[in-house]
N, C-alpha and C positions, 0 to 999 in steps of 0.2 A: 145743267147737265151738258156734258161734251157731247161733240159728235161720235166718238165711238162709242160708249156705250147706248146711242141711239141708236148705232148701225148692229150691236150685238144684240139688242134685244128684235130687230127686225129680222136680221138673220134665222135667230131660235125661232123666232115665228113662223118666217116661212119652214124651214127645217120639219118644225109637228106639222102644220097645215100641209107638207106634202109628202110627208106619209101616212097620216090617218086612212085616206082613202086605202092606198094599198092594204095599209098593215090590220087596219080594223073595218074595212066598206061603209067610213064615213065620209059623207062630203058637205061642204062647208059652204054656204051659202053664194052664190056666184058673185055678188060685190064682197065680197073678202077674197074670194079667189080672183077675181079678173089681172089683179097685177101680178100672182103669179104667173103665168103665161110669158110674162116678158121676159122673169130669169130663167125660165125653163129653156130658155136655149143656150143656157151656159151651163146646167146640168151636164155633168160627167160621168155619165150612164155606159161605163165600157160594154159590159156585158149585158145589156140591153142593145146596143148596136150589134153582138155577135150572136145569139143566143135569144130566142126566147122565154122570159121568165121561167114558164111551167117545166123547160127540158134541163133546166137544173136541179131540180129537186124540192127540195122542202123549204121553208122560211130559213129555219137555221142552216141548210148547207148555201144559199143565199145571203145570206146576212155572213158568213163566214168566208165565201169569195171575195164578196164585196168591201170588205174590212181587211181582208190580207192581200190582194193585189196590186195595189200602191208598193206595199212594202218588197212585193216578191219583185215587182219593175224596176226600182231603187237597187234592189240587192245583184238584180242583173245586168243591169248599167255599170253598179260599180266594181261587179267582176269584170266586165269589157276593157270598162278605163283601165284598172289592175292588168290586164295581161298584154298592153300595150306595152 
């Protein structure tokens, strides 16, 4: 087996393993977890740097910023370029 799909199933892994705790108040044994820590600093948590969770609202109006804000940044940018 190649190195990417090593790197895609490690990915998917961290991905569940760090939102269990959020999404369901499970946590996962701390030698499974200790190497998440290291990519947690490459975590792009916009709205966690502006915004505390709780003062957005519900899971779904969360999970639905979060999922649309990439796109609405992209779509902003390329009105900018566009009116140059």
């Amino acid at each position: 087996v190649g190195f990417q799909p090593k790197l895609k199933v490690l990915v998917s892994f961290y991905q569940i393993g760090a939102t269990l705790g959020p999404v369901y108040g499970v946590r996962l044994h701390e030698s499974l977890t200790r190497w998440t820590n290291i990519i947690d600093i490459f975590r792009l948590d916009v709205l966690g740097l502006t915004y505390p969770a709780a003062c957005l609202g519900s899971m779904h109006t969360r999970l639905l910023i979060t999922a649309l804000w990439p796109i609405v940044a992209i779509l902003l940018g390329a009105a900018a370029l566009a009116s140059h």
